[in-house]
Short mmCIF file of the C-alpha atoms (twelve columns), coordinates in Angstrom:
data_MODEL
# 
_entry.id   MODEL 
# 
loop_
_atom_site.group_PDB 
_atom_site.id 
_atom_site.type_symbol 
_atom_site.label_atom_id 
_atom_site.label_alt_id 
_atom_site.label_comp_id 
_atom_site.label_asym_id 
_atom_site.label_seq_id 
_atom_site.Cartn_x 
_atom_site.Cartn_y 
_atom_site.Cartn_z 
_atom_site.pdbx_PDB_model_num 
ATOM 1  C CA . UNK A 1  -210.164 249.442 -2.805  1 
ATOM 2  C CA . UNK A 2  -212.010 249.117 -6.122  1 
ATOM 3  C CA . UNK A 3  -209.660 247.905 -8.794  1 
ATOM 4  C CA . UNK A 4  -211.513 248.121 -12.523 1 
ATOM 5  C CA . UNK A 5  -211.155 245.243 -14.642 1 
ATOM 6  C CA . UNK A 6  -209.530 246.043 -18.159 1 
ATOM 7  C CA . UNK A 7  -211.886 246.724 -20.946 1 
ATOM 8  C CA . UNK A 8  -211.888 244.225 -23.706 1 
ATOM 9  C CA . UNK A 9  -211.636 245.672 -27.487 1 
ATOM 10 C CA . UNK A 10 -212.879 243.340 -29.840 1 
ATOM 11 C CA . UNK A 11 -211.731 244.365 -33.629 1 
ATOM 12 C CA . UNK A 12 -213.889 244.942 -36.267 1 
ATOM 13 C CA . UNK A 13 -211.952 242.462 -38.161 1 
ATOM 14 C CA . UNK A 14 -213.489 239.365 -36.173 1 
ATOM 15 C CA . UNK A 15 -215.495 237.320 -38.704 1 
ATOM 16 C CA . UNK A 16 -216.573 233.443 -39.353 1 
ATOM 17 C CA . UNK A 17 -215.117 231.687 -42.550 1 
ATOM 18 C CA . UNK A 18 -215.890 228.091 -44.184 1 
ATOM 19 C CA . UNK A 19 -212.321 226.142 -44.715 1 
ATOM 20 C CA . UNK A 20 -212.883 222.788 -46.092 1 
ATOM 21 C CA . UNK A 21 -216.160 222.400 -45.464 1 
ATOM 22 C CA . UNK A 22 -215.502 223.394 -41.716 1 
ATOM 23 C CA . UNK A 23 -216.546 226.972 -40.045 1 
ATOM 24 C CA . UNK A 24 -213.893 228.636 -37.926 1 
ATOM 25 C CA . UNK A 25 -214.478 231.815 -35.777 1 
ATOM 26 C CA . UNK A 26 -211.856 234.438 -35.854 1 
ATOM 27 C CA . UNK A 27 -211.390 236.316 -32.729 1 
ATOM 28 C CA . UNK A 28 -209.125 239.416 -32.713 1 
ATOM 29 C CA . UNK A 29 -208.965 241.444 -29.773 1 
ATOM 30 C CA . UNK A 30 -206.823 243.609 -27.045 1 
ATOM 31 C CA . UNK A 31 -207.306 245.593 -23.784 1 
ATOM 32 C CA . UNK A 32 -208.509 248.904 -23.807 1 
ATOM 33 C CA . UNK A 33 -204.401 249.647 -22.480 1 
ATOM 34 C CA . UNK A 34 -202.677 247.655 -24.518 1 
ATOM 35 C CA . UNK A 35 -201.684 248.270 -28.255 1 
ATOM 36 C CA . UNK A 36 -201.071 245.027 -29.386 1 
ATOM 37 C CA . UNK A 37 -203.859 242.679 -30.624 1 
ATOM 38 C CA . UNK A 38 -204.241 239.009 -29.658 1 
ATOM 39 C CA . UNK A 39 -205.996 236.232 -32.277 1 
ATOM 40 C CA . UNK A 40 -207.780 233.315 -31.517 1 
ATOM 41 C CA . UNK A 41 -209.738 231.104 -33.946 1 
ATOM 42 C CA . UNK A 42 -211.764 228.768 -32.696 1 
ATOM 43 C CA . UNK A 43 -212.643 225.168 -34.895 1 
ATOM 44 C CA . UNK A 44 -216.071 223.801 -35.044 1 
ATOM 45 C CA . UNK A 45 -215.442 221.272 -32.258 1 
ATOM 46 C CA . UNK A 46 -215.041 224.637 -29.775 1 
ATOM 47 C CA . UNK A 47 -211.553 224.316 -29.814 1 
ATOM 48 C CA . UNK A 48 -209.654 227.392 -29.183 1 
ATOM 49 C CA . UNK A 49 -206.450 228.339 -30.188 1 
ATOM 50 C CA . UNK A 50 -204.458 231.284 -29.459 1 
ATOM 51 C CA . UNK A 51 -201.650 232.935 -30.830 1 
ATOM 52 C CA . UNK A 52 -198.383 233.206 -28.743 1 
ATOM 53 C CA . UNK A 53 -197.289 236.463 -30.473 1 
ATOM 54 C CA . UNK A 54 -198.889 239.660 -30.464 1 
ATOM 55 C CA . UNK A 55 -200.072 242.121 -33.671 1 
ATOM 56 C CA . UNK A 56 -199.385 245.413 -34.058 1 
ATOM 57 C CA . UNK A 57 -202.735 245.548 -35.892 1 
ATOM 58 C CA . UNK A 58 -205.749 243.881 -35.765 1 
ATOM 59 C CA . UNK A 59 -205.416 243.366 -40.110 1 
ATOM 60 C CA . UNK A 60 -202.409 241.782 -39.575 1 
ATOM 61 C CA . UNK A 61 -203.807 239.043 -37.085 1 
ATOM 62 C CA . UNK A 62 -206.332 238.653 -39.428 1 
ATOM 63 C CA . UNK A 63 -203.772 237.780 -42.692 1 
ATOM 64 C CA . UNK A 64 -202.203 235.393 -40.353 1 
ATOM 65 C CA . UNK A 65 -205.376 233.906 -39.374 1 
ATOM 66 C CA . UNK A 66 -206.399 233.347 -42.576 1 
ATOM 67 C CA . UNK A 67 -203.210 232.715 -44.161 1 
ATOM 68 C CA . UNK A 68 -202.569 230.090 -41.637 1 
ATOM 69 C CA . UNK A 69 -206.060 228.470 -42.232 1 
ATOM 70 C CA . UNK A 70 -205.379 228.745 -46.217 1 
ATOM 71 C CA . UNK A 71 -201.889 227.123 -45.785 1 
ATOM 72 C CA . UNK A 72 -202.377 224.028 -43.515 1 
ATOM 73 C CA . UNK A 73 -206.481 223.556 -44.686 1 
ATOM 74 C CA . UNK A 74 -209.128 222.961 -41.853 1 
ATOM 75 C CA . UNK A 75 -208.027 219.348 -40.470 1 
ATOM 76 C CA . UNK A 76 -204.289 220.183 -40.908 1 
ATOM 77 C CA . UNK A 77 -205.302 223.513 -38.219 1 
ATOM 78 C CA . UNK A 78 -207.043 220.979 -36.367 1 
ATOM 79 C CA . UNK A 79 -204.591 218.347 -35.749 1 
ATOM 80 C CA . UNK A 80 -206.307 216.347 -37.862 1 
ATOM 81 C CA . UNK A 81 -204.369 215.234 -40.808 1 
ATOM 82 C CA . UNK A 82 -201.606 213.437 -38.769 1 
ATOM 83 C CA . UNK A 83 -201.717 209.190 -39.268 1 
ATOM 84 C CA . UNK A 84 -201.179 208.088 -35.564 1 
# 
């Protein structure tokens, strides 16, 4: 039995931006049988993080992205900004 893996879609929308000094990759992507997109963004230590929720379009993963990144500034995304 030959079972196909899924085919990845990877948006047009992906892109790298400069927050802060700091270079983030935006990843924005779904399976060839699925509607729904899923973002990552990954910091300039290779960190990845991925969104829980699902878009119903790959520009609306990328407002949140960016939005997000805007909002809480590169070392706030990163985890950074918090005294221990």
């Amino acid at each position: 039995m030959n079972i196909d893996e899924p085919i990845l879609i990877m948006s047009d929308k992906c892109k790298s931006v400069l927050v802060d000094g700091f270079r983030f990759e935006i990843e924005i992507y779904r399976l060839e049988n699925q509607g729904r997109w899923t973002l990552e963004v990954t910091d300039a230590e290779d960190a990845s993080y991925v969104w829980d929720d699902k878009f119903s379009s790959d520009q609306d993963a990328l407002d949140t992205a960016v939005d997000t990144l805007n909002n809480e500034g590169a070392l706030g995304f990163m985890g950074k900004d918090k005294k221990p």
